[in-house]
Every structure is written in C-alpha cells, then in structure tokens.
N, C-alpha and C positions, 0 to 999 in steps of 0.2 A: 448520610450523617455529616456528612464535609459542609454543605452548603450554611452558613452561620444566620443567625436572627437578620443581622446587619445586610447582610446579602438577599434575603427573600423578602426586606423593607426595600431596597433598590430597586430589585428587580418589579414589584410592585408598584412603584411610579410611574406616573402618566408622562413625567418629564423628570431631568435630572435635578433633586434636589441639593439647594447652595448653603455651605459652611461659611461663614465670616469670622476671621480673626482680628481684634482691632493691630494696626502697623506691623500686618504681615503682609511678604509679597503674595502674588496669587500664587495658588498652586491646583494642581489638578490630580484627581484621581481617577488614573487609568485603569479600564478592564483587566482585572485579574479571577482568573477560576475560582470560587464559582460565580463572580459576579458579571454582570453582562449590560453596566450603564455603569457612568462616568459620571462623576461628582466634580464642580469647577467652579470656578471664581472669578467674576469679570471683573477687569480692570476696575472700574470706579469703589470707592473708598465705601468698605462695610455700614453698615446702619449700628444701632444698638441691638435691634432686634434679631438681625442677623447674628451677632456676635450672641446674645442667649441663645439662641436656635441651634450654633454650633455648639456649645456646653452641654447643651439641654441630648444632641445626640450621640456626645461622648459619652454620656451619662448614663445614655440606655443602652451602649453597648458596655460600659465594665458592669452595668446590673443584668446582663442578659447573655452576654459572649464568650462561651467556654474557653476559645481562642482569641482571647481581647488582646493578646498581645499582638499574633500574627495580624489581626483585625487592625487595630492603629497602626501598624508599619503597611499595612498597605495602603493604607487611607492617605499613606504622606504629607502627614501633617505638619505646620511649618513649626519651627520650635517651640516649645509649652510655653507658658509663661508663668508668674507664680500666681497671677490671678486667677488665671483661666485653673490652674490645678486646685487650688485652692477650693475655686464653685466645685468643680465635679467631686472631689474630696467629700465637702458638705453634702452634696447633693446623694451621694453613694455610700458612705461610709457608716452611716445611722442601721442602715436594712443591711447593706451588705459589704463587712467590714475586711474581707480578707479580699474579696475581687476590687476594693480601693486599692487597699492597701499593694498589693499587683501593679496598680495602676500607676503607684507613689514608685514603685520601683521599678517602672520603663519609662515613667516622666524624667528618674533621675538617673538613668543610662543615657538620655539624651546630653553630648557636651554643653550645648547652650546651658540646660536649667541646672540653676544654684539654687538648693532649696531654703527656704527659711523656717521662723520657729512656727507662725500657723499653720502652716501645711503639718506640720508634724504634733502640734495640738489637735488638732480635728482627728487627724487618725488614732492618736493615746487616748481621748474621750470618748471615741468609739468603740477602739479593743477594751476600755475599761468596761461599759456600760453591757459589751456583748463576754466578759469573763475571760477573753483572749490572755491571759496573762503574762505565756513564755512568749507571745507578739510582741505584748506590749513593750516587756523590760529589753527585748533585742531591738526593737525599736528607739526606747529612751537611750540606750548604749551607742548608736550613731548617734542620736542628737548631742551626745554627750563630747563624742567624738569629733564634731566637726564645730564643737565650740558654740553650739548654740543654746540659749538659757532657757530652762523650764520655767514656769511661769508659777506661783504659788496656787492660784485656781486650779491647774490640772491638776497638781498634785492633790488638791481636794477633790476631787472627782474620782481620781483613781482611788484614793483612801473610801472615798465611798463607796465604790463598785466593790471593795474587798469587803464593806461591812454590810453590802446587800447579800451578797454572797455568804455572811456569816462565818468571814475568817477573819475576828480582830486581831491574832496575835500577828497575822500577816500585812494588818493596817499597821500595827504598832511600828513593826520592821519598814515598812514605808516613811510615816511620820521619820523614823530615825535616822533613815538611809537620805532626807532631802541634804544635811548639809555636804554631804560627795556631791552635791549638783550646784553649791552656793544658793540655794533658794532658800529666802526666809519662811520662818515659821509663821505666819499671821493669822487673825482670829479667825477667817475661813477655815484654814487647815487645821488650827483646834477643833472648831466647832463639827468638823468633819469626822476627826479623829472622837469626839467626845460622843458622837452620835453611835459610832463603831461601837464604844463601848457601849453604852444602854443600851444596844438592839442584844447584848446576851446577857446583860443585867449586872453585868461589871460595874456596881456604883461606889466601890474603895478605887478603885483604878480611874474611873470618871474624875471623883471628887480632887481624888490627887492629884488627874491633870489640871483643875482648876487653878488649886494651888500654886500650880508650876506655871500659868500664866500670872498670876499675881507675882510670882519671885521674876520670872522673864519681863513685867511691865510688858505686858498684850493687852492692850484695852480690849474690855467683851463688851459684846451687845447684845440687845434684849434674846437673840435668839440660842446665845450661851446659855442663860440662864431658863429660857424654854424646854431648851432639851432634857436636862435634869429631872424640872419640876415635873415635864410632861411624863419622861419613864417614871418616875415616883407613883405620881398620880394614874398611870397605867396599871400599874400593880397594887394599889388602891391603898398606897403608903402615903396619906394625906401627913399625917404629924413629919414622917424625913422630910418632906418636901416644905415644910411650914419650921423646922428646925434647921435646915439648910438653908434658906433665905436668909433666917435669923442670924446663923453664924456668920454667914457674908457681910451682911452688915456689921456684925460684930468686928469684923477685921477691917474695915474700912473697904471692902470690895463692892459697894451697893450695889444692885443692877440699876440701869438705865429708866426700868418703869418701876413702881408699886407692887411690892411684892404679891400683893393681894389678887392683881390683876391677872401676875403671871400663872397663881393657884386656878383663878375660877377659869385663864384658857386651857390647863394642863386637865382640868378635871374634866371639860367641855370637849376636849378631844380625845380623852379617854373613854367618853360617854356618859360619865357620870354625872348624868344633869342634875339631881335630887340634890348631892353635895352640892354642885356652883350653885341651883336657885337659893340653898340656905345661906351659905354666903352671902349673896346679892340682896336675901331678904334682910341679914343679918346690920350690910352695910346702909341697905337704906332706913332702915330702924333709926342707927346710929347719925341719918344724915350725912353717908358717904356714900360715895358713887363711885364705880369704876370708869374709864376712862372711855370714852364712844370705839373705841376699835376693838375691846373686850363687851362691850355691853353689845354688841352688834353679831359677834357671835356666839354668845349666848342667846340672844333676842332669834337668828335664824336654826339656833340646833332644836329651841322651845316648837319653835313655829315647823321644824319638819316633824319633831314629836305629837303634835295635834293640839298643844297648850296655849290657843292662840287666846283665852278671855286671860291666862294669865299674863300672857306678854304684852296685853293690851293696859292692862290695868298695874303691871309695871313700869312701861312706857310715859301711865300717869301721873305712878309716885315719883319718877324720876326728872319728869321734867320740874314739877312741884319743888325738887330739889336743885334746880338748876342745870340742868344735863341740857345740852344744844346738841340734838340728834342732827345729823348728817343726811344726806340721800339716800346713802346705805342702810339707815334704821327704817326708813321707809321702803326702801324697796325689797327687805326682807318681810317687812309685815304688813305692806297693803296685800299683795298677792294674797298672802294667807288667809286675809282677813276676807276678803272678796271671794276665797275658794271656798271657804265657812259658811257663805252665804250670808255675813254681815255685812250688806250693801250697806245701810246711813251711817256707819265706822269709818266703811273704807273711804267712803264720801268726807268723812271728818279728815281723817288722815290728808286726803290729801289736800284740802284746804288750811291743814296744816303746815305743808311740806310748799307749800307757793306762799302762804304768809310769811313761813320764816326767811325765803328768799331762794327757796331750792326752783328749778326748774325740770319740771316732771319727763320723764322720754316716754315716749308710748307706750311701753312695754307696763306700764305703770294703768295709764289709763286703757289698756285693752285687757288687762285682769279685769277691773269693774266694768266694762263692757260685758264678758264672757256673761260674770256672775250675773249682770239684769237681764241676758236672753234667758240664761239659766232658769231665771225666778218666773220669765213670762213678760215681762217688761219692755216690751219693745220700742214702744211709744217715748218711753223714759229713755233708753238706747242713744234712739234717734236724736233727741233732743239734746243729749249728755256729749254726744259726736258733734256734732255741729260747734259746740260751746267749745269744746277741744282744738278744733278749728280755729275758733274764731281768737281765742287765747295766745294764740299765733304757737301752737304747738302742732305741727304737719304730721298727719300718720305715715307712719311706712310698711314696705309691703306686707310683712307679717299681721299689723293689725287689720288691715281691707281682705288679708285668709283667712285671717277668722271671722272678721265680720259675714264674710259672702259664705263661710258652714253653718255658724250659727242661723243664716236667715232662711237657707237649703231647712236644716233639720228644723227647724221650726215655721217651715211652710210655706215661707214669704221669698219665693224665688224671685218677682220682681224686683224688690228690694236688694239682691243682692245681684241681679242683672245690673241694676243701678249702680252698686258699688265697682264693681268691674269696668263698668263705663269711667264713674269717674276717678279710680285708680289709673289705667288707662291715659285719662287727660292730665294728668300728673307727670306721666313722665313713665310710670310703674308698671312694669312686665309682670301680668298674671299669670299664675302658674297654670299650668296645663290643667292638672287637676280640677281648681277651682272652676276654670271654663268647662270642663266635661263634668263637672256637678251641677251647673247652673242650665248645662242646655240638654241634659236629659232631664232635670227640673221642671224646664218649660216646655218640653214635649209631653212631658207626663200631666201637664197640666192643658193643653191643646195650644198652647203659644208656640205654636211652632214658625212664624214669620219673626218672631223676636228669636228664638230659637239658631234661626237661620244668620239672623245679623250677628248672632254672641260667636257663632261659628266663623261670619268672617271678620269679627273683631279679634 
C-alpha cells in the first residue's frame, strides 16, 4: 500500500524521465522508498515543452496521489511559482477540487510563493461549482485576509452554484455579504442573483431586484431581461412576461432589444413553439420581422421539430420582407432540408447562401452529398463534389468519411478506394475505420491486390 501512482510510473520507465522549470536552477530527485530511479535536470535551459510536461506531471500526482504532499517534498522541487500553480490549479481543481485545493496549501507553506488573486479564483469557482461551501467561505476569509480583491465574476459564480443548488435565500446572503469585500455589484452579479431567483419562482423578489438596479444606475443587458421573460414563459405566463416588458418601458428602463424578440426566445426555450410561430406568423402579417439572432432560433427549434416546409416557406415570407439571413439561417436549414430528402431546396439554399456573399464550409455541402447517396444519386454526387472543389471550397476529413460509407453501403467500394487515395494526397489521415471498411469491401468483392495496397496505404 505504501508504494504511490507516482512511484510505479518511475519505476516503469525505460529511462529517467525530465521535469523542466522555466528559471529554475537544476535539481534532482533522489531515490527515496519506494521509488528506485531518479528524476534530473541537465544543465541546459528548459524547452517550452518541457516546462508543460512538468505541469502536466504535477498534475497527475495531486489527481491520483493519496500522499501528494509527502510525494512533492520528495520530488524536490524548486520553488512554485504562481504560473506554474496556477496551470496545475486549472488543470485539477474542475474534477478534483479538495486534492487542489491540498495542493494550494503546500504551494503556500513553501517561503518563496506569494499567492495572488487567480490562484484563489480558480479554486472558489471550483469549490463553487462542486458545492464545497464551508471550503469555499474559509478560503475567501484568507483571501480576505491577505488583502487580496474578489473579483465581481466570482462572486457570480459562486451566487450561481448557490441557485444550482437551489438555495436562493443563501444567494441573497452572498449578493449582501460582497460589500465586506469592496466588490461592486455589477450587472453579472444581478443577472446571477436574478437567475437564483426564477430557478424557485421568486418573481416579486426578481422584479424588485430589477427595480433596485434602475434606483443603483446598473445598466442591464439583453440577458437581464431574458431571464425574466424566459421563467414567465416557462411557466406559460405569456401576458406577465408581455406586461413586464411594457412596464419597463413605461419607466424609461427599455431593454437593449425588441421586446417581441425577447418573448418569441423566452417561449422558444421554454418549448413553446406553437406560441413563438403565432407570433412570428403574427409579425410577419403585419410586415415585421424579428431580428436574425431570434429568427435563427426559432428557425433551428422548427427544424429539430420536423417543421421543415414550414421553416422553408418562412424563410420565404421573410426575406420578401427584407430580413438578410446570416450562415447561421443556413446552416440550421440546409441540413434539415437535405435530411427530408428535399434535395433541389437544399440545392436552392445553397445557391442562395454563395449569392448573398456567405461562404459555405463543408459540413454544409456534405449534408447534400449524404442526402443524393441516400436518394441513389451517385452520378449527381460525384459531379456536385468536384463542383465543390472546383468553387475553391476544400473538403475535410469528415466529409471524404462520409463519402468513403456512403460509397461502402451503396456498393461502389472502388469509389471510395478512390476517395481515400485522394484524401490521403491532401494531406488527410484516414481513419482506421474507414480503411478496414473499404478493404474488407474489396475482398469481398475479389479486389484483393487493391485490397492489399489500401492496407499499405
């Protein structure tokens, strides 16, 4: 039981492996029970790589070494430094937040290291996130102590971990407790604290925190007024959420966007698509249009719903109306539309999305690839690839895997021998896979000399 991780990875090497510190002298680690090889540092000046390699194996003794303390003092390492604590902090502290935190406190037993405020942010967003809570606050109580400042974002973070958790009154006490630390209250730490309350449906205590950023002068943004309309619209109180906008405005507090817009994302994330399409039918009746970053998700919640002639045939009334869809409108509805099996759509689309000026990425044109093997189309395939090509749009690895399945499952293993070659002349490492689908392909087909060359390509 004595012998540690760290010790049976040593003893396991073929040779001693080297730690690099940048501007530290060498130093050496000598055989100590139970380890039986020595770790050392030759004179000439660390690499970079070295210097993560040594991070990288700090790292896997505080995630893995019962005795990480005894483990680094034998390691003799040469004074921390706040960078270097810092990586292994990030690096450890997310999966495993009390063997950092161990680690934050024999970095700073050593006399050389002075800690500063990220080292101690990385650890409070961790304790936050993993529910640590009497960690956390003994931990903010030295940072407190040694006079270094919390930052407004953590304190958002930790207010959040209390309302994942589902204790707002102990957000509340947070929110209260920043000015003992001099941290200002900024619209992060509202919007934090505001979120606390909707997740238990506190919307007298929400609203009146609004309030009290309009008496404090906190400018809000759009995602103030998201969280509101969004718990409203969760709870399928479309009118509070449509009289709440109104009265903001009434007091001079508008939000940043369209109140309309912020309704049809609130309903759209609550799932209520039936409400946002009457909306959006509603607005384009009237010859108004929401703004492309809300029409975009409503256009992708339609399209995972299966509503893809509706999103089509919205897509139509709305440019009619003026709307300049983005990449993004495309690259929620070619897919769909090409998964639907409306090849000369998708084909439109995307003659639409290179006229308006957009430049398509493959992932684009290997949906309508899929969909023409799909249909039986290969001839068309081949032809529609080439064109893509020549368009000076380069495929990458992903699109020449699917091409070399679809050609497997639809028979034409040559063809996708072909593609492997010339993915291959590209530059492009084929997956293993794809080569052991193509050359038990061509055995099954009696191509076993081509067989033989896929095997040593």
């Amino acid at each position: 039981m004595l012998p540690t991780l760290t010790g049976v990875l040593l003893r396991r090497c073929s040779r001693p492996p080297t730690v690099f510190f940048p501007a530290s002298p060498p130093f050496r680690i000598e055989s100590h029970k139970p380890y039986h090889s020595s770790l050392t540092i030759p004179p000439e000046s660390p690499s970079r790589d070295d210097y993560f390699a040594a991070v990288h194996h700090i790292s896997n003794i505080v995630r893995s070494d019962f005795y990480l303390e005894r483990t680094l003092n034998r390691l003799r390492l040469p004074p921390p430094t706040p960078d270097i604590v810092l990586r292994v902090l990030r690096a450890t502290a997310g999966s495993h937040p009390l063997p950092a935190l161990r680690f934050f406190s024999w970095a700073r037993s050593r006399p050389s290291y002075s800690p500063s405020s990220p080292e101690f942010d990385a650890l409070l967003l961790a304790l936050g996130r993993h529910r640590l809570f009497p960690h956390l606050w003994r931990l903010a109580a030295e940072m407190r102590s040694l006079s270094l400042p919390l930052s407004s974002s953590t304190f958002a973070a930790i207010i959040s971990s209390y309302a994942d958790a589902s204790l707002s009154n102990i957000a509340v006490e947070v929110f209260n407790r920043m000015r003992h630390f001099s941290c200002p209250q900024t619209t992060e730490v509202y919007n934090s604290l505001l979120s606390a309350l909707c997740n238990v449906r506190n919307f007298d205590g929400a609203y009146a925190l609004v309030r009290r950023m309009h008496r404090r002068s906190v400018p809000p943004n759009r995602h103030t007024f998201s969280i509101l309309v969004d718990a409203w619209c969760a709870v399928g109180k479309l009118r509070e959420a449509q009289d709440f906008l109104e009265e903001m405005a009434r007091r001079g507090f508008s939000p940043p966007v369209r109140g309309r817009d912020l309704l049809i994302d609130g309903l759209v994330r609550a799932g209520h698509l039936e409400s946002a399409k009457r909306i959006v039918l509603r607005l384009t009746k009237e010859g108004l249009l929401p703004d492309v970053a809300t029409f975009n998700s409503l256009l992708a919640a339609l399209c995972n719903a299966g509503e893809i002639d509706f999103c089509v045939d919205l897509l139509r009334d709305a440019n009619d109306l003026g709307l300049c869809p983005d990449i993004s409108t495309y690259k929620a509805l070619i897919p769909a539309v090409s998964k639907a099996g409306k090849i000369d759509e998708a084909f439109r689309l995307l003659s639409c999305a290179m006229l308006e000026g957009h430049r398509p990425f493959p992932s684009l044109y290997a949906a309508i690839l899929k969909a023409m093997y799909r249909a039986g189309r290969f001839s068309d395939a081949v032809v529609f690839f080439g064109d893509m090509k020549e368009r000076g749009h380069p495929p990458n690895r992903p699109v020449y895997s699917m091409l070399v399945k679809m050609c497997v499952r639809g028979g034409r293993v040559v063809e996708a021998a072909n593609f492997l070659v010339e993915m291959t002349e590209m530059g492009l490492v084929p997956r293993s896979s794809s080569v052991d689908m193509v050359v038990e392909g061509l055995k099954h087909c009696g191509k076993h000399d081509l067989a033989r060359r896929m095997e040593q390509l």
